[in-house]
C-alpha positions, 0 to 999 in steps of 0.5 A: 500500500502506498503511503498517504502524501503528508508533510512529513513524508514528501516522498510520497508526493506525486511528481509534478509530471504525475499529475499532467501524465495524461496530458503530456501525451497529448501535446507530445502527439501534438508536437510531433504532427507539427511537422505536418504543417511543413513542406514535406521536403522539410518534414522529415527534419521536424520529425527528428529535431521534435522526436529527439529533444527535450523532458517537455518541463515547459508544456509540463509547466504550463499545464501544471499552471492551467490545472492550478487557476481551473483547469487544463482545456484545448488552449493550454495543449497549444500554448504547451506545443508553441513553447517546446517549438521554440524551445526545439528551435533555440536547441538546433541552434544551441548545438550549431554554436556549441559544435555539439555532435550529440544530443540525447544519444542522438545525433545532433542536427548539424551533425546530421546535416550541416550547420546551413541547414540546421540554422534554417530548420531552427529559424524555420521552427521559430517562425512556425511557433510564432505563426501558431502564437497568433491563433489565440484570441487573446493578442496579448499571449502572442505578444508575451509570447515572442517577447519571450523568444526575444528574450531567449535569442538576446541571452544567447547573444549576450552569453556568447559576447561574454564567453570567456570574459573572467569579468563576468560578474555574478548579477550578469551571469544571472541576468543572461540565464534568466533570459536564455533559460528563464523567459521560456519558463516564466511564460508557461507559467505566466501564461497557463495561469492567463488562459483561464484568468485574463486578469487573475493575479496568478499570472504574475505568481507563477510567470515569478514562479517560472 
């Protein structure tokens, strides 16, 4: 028999993806019919970058929010695909500008096919994520959205400037990864809450959270 969660036996809490399993399923089936929408000369590309990348934390994340403020509905599993999209896309990039030849056991992209093609395919999945971002009604989430990805390239950008820079001090170091790494996740929680609660207080909570 399995013991009953308390505060003073955590290890019976349910992991946090425990409690979305079934969703996840969803959006990782979703995320990889994205490749549908592609070119098929293209497809094959998306299929390997989308069925070789990543744990999903961030559609966890956004789910886990959308389930906390009442709720988990349709808009939550396409907010959770357009984030891992993107989150895909910085990866395809990331290994081009770390000479990454593996990822996951897996060859990386540009290990597989160049560093040309691998920089389109990831702008490629940007643009795509963008383009998806724009369905929802409310405009603000699209906004918040490519601020994010903004965010993301921007920290990527200044992490590279400052890559040997012994100079470095601890508040810039903090400032890069809350962009290249925090944005994402503060937006899935930020907006996961958003979607059931426009004017809800618990945007801010958990977009702080994330």
């Amino acid at each position: 028999m399995t013991a009953p969660a308390t505060a003073s036996n955590p290890a019976a809490t349910p992991f946090p993806f425990e409690l979305v399993r079934g969703e996840l399923e969803l959006v990782e089936a979703a995320i990889r019919e994205q490749a549908h929408a592609f070119d098929p000369g293209v497809e094959g590309y998306v299929e390997y970058v989308c069925a070789t990348s990543g744990k999903r934390i961030r559609p966890a994340l956004s789910l886990l929010a959308g389930g906390a403020t009442g709720g988990i509905g349709e808009e939550h599993r396409r907010l959770s695909v357009i984030l891992e999209l993107i989150h895909i896309a910085s990866l395809v990039h990331d290994d081009i500008m770390d000479g990454a030849d593996v990822r996951r056991g897996l060859p990386t992209a540009a290990a597989k096919w160049g560093n040309s093609l691998s920089v389109l395919l990831g702008d490629a999945l940007f643009a795509y994520a963008l383009e998806l971002a724009t369905e929802f009604d409310d405009t603000a989430v699209s906004r918040r959205i490519a601020r994010a990805s903004r965010d993301v390239c921007t920290g990527e950008i200044l992490q590279t400037q400052r890559r040997f820079d012994l100079n470095l001090t601890i508040a810039d170091y903090l400032r890069i990864i809350e962009m290249k790494t925090a944005a994402l996740f503060a937006v899935a929680g930020e907006l996961g809450a958003r979607v059931n609660d426009p004017s809800g207080d618990s945007q801010r909570a958990l977009g702080d959270y994330g």
